[in-house]
C-alpha positions in Angstrom: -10.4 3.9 -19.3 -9.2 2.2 -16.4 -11.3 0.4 -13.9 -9.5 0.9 -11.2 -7.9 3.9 -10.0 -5.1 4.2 -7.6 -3.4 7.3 -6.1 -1.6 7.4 -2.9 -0.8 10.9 -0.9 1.6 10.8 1.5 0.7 7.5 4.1 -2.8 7.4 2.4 -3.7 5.0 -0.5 -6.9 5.4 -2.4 -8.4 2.6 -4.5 -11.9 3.4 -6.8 -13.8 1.4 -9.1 -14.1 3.2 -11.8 -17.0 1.9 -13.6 -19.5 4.3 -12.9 -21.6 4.0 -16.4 -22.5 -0.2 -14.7 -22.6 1.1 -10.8 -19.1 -0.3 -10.5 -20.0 -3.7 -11.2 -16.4 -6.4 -11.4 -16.1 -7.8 -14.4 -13.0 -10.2 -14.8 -10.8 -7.9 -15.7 -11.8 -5.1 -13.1 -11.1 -7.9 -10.4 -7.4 -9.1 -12.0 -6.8 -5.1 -12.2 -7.7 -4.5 -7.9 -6.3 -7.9 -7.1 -3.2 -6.3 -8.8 -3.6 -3.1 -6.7 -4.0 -4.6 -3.8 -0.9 -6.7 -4.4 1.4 -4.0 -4.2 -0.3 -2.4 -1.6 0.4 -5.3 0.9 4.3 -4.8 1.1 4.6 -1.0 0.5 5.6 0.2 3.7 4.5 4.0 2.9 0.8 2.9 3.2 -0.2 3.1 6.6 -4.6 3.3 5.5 -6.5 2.2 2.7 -9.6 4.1 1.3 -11.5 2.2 -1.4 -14.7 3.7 -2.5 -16.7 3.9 -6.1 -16.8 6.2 -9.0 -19.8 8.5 -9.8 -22.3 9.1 -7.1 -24.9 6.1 -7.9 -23.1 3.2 -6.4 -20.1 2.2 -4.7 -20.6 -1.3 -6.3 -23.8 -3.1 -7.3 -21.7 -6.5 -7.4 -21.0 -8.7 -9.9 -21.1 -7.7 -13.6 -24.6 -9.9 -14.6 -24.4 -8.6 -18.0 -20.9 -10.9 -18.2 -22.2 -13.2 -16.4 -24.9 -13.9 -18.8 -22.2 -15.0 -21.4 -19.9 -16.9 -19.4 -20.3 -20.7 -19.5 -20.4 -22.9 -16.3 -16.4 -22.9 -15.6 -16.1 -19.0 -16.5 -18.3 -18.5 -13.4 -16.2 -20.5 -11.3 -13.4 -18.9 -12.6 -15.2 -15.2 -11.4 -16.7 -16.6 -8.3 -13.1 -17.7 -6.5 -11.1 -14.6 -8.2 -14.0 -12.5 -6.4 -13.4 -14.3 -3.2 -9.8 -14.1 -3.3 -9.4 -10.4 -4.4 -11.4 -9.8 -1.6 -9.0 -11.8 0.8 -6.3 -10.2 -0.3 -8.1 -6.7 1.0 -8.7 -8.8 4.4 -5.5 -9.5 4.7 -3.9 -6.1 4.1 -1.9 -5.2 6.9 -2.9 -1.6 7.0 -6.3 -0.8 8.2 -8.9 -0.3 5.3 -11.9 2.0 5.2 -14.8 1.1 2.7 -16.3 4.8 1.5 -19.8 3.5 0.6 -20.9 6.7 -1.7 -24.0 4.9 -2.9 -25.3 1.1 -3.7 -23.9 -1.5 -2.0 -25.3 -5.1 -3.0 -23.9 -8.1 -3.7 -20.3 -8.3 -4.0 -20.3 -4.7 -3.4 -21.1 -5.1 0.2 -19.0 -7.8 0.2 -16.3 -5.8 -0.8 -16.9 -3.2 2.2 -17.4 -6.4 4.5 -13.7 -7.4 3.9 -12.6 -3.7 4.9 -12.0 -3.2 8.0 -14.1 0.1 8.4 -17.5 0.9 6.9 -18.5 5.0 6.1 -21.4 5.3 3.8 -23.5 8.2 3.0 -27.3 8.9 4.5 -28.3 7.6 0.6 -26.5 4.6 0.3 -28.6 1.4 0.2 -26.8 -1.9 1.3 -27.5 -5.9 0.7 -26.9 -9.3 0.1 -28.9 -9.4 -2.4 -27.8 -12.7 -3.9 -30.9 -15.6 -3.0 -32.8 -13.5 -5.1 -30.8 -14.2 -8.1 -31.1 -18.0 -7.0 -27.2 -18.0 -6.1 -25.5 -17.0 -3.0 -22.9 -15.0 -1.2 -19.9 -16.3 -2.5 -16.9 -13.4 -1.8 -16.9 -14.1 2.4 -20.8 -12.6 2.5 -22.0 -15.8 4.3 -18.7 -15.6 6.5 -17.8 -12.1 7.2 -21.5 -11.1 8.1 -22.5 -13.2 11.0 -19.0 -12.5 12.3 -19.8 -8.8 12.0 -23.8 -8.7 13.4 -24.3 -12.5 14.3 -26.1 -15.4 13.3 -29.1 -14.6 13.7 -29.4 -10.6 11.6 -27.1 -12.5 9.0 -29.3 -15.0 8.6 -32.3 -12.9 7.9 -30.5 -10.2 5.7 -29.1 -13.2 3.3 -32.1 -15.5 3.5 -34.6 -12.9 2.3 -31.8 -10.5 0.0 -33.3 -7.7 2.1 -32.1 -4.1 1.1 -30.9 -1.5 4.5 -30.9 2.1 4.1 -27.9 3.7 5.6 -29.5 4.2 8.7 -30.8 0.8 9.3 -27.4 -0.5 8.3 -25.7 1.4 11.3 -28.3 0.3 13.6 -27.6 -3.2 12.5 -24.0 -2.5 13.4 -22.6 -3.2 9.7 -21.7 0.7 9.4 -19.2 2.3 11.5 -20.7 6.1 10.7 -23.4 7.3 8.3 -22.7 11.0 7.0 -23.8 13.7 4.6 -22.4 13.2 1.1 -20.1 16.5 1.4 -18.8 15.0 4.0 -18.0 11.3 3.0 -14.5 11.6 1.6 -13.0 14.0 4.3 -14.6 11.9 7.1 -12.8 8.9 6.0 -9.7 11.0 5.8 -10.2 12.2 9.3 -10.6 8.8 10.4 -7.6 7.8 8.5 -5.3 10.3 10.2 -6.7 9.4 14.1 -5.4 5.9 12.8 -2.2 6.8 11.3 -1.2 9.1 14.1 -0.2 6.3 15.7 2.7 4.0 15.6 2.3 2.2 12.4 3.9 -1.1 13.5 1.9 -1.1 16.1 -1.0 -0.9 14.2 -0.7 -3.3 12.1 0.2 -5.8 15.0 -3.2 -4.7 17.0 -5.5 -5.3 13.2 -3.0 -8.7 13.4 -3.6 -9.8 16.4 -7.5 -8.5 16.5 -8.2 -10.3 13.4 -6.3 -14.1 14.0 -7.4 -13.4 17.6 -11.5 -13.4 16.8 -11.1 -17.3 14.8 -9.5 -19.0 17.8 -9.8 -19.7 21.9 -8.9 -17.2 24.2 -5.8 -18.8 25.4 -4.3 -19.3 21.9 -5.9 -15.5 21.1 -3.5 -14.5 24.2 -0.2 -16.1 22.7 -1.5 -14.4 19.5 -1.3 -11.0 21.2 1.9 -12.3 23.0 3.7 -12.6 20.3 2.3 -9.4 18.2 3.5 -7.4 21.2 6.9 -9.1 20.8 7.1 -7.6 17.3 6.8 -3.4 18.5 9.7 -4.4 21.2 12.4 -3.7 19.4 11.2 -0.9 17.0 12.7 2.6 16.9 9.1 3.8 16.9 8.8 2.5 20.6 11.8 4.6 21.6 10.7 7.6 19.7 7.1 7.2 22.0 9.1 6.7 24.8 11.4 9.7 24.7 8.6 12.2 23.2 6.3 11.5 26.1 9.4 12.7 28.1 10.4 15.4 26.2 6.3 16.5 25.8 6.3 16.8 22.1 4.6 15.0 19.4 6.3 11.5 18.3 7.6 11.3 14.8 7.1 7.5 13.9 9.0 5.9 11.1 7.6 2.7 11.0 10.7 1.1 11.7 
């Protein structure tokens, strides 16, 4: 059985881990498998949104695969511990927007998974953590980076230094959830959400994720030149034109991403 599923319809990708019977847990070869998804993700230019979400209704991902773990040797956990952390760079670094559907548990590298998305949807039963000092390690897939980023120092600090668990609802009041909603309703409002995204010209929303994300790391001035020069990219697209001459002839645009 696969780990890692992948079906795209139309603009929309879908990625789940499909390891339901260990809560979607990443073992080595579930991480090779999505960095390999991922990969081939980043230059199709038919995917305009990314949904990843979990098998089963238990967990999105509990994390690491600590039943492996407890027969690798010291290097093998290196090994693990950057391919987590670049895997889940790779899904940072996606030019199309992603949305993490959180369907259940959420700890560890799980909800360091959904931190590297760009979008968080999780169901009113999902439970989310870093739950990582208390298995005397830490973050080590962005956790200690992408967090305080997300919520600041201070909330990041206290979720990581005392591996505290949220419920969905504290999660969104924490502002680490974009939207908390019924189970029914989890895949179709990521869909929904999707499709308000991919209305839009897909050039263009890729340069605003671009410059958005570079933009956040750096001064304002140079976070300006940033946006200068992603704006300098959508000038000479056919999609502009297309906007331009729908808005005058008052009917929907039909972008190509070109």
């Amino acid at each position: 059985m696969a780990s890692i599923l992948y079906e795209k319809k139309q603009h929309l990708a879908y990625i789940t881990l499909n390891r339901p019977e260990v809560l979607n847990c990443f073992n080595y070869e579930t991480l090779k498998n999505l960095g390999e998804v991922v990969s081939s993700i980043h230059t199709d230019k038919e995917v305009r949104c990314v949904i990843i979400t979990g098998a089963g209704e238990k967990a999105f991902s509990a994390g690491a695969d600590l039943k492996e773990r407890r027969t690798l040797n010291e290097q093998e956990v290196r090994r693990n511990v950057k391919k987590i952390g670049d895997v889940f760079e790779q899904i940072a670094d996606l030019p199309q927007p992603t949305i993490a559907a959180i369907n259940g548990y959420a700890f560890g590298g799980g909800l360091e998974l959904a931190l590297a998305c760009d979008f968080r949807i999780a169901v009113k039963e999902a439970k989310i953590g870093l739950t990582e000092t208390s298995m005397a390690i830490i973050p080590g897939a962005g956790g200690t980076q992408r967090l305080p980023r997300l919520i600041g120092e201070a909330r990041a600090l206290e979720l990581i230094l005392t591996a505290k668990r949220l419920s969905a609802d504290e999660a969104y009041e924490y502002g680490i959830l974009n939207r908390v909603v019924e189970r029914s309703e989890l895949l179709s409002s990521c869909e929904q959400f999707a499709e308000a995204i991919m209305k839009n010209g897909p050039i263009a929303v890729q340069q605003a994720k671009f410059a958005i994300k570079k933009g956040m790391n750096v001064d304002l001035k140079t976070g300006l030149a940033i946006e200068s020069k992603a704006y300098e990219v959508t000038i000479p697209t056919k999609d502009r034109i297309e906007a331009l001459n729908a808005f005058n002839e008052k009917r929907p645009p039909r972008f190509l991403g070109e």
